[in-house]
MDAnalysis code that builds the backbone (N, CA, C; Angstrom):
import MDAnalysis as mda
import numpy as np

u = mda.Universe.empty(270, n_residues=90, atom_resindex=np.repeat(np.arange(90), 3), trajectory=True)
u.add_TopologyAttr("name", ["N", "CA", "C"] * 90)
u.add_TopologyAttr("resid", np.arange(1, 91))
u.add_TopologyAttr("resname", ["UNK", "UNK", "UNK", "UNK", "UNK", "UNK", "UNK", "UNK", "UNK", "UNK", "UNK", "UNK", "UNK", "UNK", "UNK", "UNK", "UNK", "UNK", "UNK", "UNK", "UNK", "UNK", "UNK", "UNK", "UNK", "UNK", "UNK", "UNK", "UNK", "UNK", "UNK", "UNK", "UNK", "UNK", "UNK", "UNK", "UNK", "UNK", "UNK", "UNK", "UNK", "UNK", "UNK", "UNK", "UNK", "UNK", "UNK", "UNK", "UNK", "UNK", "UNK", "UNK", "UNK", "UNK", "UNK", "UNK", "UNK", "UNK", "UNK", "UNK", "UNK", "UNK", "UNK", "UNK", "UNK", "UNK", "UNK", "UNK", "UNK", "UNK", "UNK", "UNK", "UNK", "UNK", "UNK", "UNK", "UNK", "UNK", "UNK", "UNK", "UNK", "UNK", "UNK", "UNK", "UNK", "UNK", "UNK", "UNK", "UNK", "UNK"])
u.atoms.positions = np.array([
    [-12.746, -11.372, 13.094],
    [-12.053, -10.205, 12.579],
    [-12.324, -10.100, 11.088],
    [-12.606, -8.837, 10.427],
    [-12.709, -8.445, 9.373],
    [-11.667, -9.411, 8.585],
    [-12.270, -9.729, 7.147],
    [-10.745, -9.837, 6.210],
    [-10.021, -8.195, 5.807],
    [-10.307, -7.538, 5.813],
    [-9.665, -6.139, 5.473],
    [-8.803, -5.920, 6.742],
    [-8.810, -6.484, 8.062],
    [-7.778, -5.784, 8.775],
    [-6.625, -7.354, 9.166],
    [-7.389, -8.281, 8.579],
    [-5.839, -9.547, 7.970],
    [-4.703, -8.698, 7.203],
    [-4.854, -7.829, 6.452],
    [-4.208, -7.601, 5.467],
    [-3.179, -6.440, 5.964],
    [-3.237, -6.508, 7.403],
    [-2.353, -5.085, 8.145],
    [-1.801, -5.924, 9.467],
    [-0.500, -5.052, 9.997],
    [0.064, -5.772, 11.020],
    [0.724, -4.520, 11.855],
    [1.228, -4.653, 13.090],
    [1.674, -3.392, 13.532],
    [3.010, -3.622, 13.134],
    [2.975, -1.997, 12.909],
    [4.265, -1.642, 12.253],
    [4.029, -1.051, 11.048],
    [3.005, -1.342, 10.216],
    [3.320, -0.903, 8.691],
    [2.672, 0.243, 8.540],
    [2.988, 1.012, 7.647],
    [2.961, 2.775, 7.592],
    [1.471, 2.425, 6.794],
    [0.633, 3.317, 6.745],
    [-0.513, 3.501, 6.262],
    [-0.969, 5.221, 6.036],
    [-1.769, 5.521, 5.246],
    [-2.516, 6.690, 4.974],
    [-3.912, 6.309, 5.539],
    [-4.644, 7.551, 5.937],
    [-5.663, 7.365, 6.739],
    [-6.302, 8.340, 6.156],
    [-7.641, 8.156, 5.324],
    [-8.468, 9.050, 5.259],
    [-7.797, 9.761, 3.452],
    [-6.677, 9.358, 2.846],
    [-6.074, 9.973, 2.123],
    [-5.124, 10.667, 2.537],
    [-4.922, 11.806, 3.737],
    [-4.192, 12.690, 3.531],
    [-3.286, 12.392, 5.121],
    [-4.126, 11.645, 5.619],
    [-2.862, 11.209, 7.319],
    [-2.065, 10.397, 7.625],
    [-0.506, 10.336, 7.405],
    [0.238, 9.198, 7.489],
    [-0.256, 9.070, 9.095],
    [0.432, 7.567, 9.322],
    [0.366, 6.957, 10.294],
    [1.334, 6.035, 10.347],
    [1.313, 5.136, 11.715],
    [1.790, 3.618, 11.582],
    [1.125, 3.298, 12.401],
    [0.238, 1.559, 11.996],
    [-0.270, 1.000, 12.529],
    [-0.159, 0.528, 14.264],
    [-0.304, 0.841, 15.428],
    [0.503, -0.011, 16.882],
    [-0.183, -0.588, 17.655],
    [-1.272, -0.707, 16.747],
    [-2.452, -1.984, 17.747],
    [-3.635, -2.398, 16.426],
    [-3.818, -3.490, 17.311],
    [-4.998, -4.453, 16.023],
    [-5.563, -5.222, 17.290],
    [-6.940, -4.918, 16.837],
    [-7.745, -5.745, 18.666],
    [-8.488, -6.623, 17.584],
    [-8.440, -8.237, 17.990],
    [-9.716, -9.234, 16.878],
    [-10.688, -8.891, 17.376],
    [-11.380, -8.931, 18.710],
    [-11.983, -8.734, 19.857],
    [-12.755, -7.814, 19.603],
    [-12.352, -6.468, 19.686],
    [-13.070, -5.093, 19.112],
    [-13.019, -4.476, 17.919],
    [-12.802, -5.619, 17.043],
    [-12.778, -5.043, 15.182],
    [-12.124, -3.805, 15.210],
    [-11.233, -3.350, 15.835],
    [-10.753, -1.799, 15.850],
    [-8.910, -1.886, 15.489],
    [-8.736, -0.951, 15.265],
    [-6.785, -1.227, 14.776],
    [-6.485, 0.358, 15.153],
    [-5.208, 1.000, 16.169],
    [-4.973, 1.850, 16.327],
    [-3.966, 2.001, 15.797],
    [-4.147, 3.490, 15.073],
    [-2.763, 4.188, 14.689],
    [-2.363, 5.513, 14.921],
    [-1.123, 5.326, 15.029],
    [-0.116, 6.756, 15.189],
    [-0.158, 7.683, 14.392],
    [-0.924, 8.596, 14.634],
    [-0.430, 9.727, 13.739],
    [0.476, 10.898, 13.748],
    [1.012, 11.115, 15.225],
    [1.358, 12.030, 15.459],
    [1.978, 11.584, 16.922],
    [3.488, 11.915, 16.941],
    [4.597, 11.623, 18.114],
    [4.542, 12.689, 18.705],
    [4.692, 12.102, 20.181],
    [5.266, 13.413, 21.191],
    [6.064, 13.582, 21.489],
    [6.519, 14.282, 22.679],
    [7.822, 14.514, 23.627],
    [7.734, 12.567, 24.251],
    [6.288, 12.151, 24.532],
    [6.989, 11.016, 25.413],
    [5.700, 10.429, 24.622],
    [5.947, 8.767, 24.907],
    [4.539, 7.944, 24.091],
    [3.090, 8.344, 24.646],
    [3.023, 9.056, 25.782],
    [1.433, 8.973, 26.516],
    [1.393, 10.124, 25.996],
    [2.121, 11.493, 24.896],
    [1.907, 12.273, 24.543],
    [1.752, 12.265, 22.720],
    [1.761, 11.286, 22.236],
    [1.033, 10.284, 20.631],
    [-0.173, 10.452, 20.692],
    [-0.928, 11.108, 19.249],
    [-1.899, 11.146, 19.004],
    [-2.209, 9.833, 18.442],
    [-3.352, 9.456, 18.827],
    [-3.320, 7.855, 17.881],
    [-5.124, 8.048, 17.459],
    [-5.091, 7.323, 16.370],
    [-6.617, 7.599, 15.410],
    [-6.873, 5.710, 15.713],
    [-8.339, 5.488, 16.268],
    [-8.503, 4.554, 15.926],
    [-10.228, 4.382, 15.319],
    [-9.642, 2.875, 14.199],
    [-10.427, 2.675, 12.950],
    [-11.157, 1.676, 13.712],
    [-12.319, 1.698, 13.624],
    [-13.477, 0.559, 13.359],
    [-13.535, -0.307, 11.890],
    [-13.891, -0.938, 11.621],
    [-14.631, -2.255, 11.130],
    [-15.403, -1.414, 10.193],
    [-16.110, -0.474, 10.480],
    [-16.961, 0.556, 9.287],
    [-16.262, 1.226, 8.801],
    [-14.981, 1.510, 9.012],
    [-13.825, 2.630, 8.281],
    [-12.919, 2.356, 7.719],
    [-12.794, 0.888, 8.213],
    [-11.669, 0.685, 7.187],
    [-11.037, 0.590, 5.754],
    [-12.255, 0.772, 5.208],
    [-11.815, 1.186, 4.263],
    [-11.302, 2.189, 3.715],
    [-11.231, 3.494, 4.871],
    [-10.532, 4.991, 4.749],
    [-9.260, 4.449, 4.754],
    [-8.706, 3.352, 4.848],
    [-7.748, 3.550, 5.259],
    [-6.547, 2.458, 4.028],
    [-5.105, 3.473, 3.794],
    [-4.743, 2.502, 2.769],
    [-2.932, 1.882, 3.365],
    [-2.221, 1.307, 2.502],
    [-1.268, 1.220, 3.137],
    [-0.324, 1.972, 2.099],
    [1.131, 2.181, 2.666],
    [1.899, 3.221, 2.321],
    [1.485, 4.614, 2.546],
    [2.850, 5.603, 2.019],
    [2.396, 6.728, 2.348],
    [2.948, 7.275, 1.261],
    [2.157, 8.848, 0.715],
    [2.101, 9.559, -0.208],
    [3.326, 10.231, -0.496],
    [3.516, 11.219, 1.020],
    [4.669, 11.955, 0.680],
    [5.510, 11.186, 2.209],
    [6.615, 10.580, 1.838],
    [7.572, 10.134, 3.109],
    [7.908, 11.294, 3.735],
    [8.406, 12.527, 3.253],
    [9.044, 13.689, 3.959],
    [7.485, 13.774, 4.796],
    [6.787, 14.328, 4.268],
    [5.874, 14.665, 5.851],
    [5.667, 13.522, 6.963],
    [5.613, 12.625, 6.541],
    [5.219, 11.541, 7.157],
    [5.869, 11.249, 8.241],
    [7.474, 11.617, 7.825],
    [8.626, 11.032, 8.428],
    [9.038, 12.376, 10.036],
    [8.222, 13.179, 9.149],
    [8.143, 14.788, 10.355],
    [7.327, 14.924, 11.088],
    [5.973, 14.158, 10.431],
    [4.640, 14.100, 12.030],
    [4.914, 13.219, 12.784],
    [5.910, 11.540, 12.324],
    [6.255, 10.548, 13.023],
    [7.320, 10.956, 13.875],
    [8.423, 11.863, 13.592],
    [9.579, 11.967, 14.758],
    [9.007, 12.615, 15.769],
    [9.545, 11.965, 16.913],
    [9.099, 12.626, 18.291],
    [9.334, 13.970, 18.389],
    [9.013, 14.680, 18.733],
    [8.817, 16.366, 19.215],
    [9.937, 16.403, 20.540],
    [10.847, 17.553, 20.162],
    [11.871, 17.901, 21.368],
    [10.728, 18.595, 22.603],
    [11.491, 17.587, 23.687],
    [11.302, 18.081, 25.005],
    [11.257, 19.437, 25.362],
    [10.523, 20.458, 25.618],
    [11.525, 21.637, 25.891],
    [11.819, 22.108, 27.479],
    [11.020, 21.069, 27.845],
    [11.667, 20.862, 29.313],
    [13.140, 20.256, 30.315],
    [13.536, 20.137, 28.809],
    [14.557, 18.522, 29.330],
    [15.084, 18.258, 28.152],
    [16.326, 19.153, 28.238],
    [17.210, 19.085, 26.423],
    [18.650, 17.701, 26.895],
    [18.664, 17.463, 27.974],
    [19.155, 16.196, 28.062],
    [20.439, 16.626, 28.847],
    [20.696, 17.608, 29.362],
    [21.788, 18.596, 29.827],
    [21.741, 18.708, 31.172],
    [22.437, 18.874, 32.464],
    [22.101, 19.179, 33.270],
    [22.150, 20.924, 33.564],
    [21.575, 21.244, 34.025],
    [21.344, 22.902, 34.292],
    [21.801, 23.383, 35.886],
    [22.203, 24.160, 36.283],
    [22.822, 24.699, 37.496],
    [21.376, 25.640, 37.854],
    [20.854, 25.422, 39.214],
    [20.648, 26.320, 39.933],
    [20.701, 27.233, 40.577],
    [20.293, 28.614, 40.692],
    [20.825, 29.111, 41.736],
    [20.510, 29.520, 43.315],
])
């Protein structure tokens, strides 16, 4: 494994590229690759996730620029199928 992806663990917020928060939720030694979150869904198989190679990592930094956006591409997205209510048929 790279020394540049020692220096990351899942969990910790990162910028990607400069301008894409993220959080780190996978690190493979195996495939020099580290996946991150950039973007939450309604459910986890609906998470956009960016993953870095071994040649990119250096796009990539830790912390994030602005927390308010960061903190708005990371919250999950309302259901709009399923507001948590039950509904009557008719």
């Amino acid at each position: 494994m790279s020394t540049s992806f020692s220096s990351y663990e899942v969990g910790d917020e990162v910028t990607v590229y400069g301008a894409i928060p993220g959080v780190v939720s996978f690190i493979s030694i195996e495939l020099q690759t580290m996946s991150i979150c950039v973007g939450r869904g309604c459910h986890k198989s609906e998470d956009t996730n960016l993953v870095v190679g071994d040649y990119n990592i250096s796009k990539v930094e830790k912390g994030w620029s602005d927390r308010e956006v960061a903190e708005r591409l990371l919250t999950p997205r309302p259901c709009r199928w399923y507001d948590g209510s039950k509904t009557k048929r008719n």
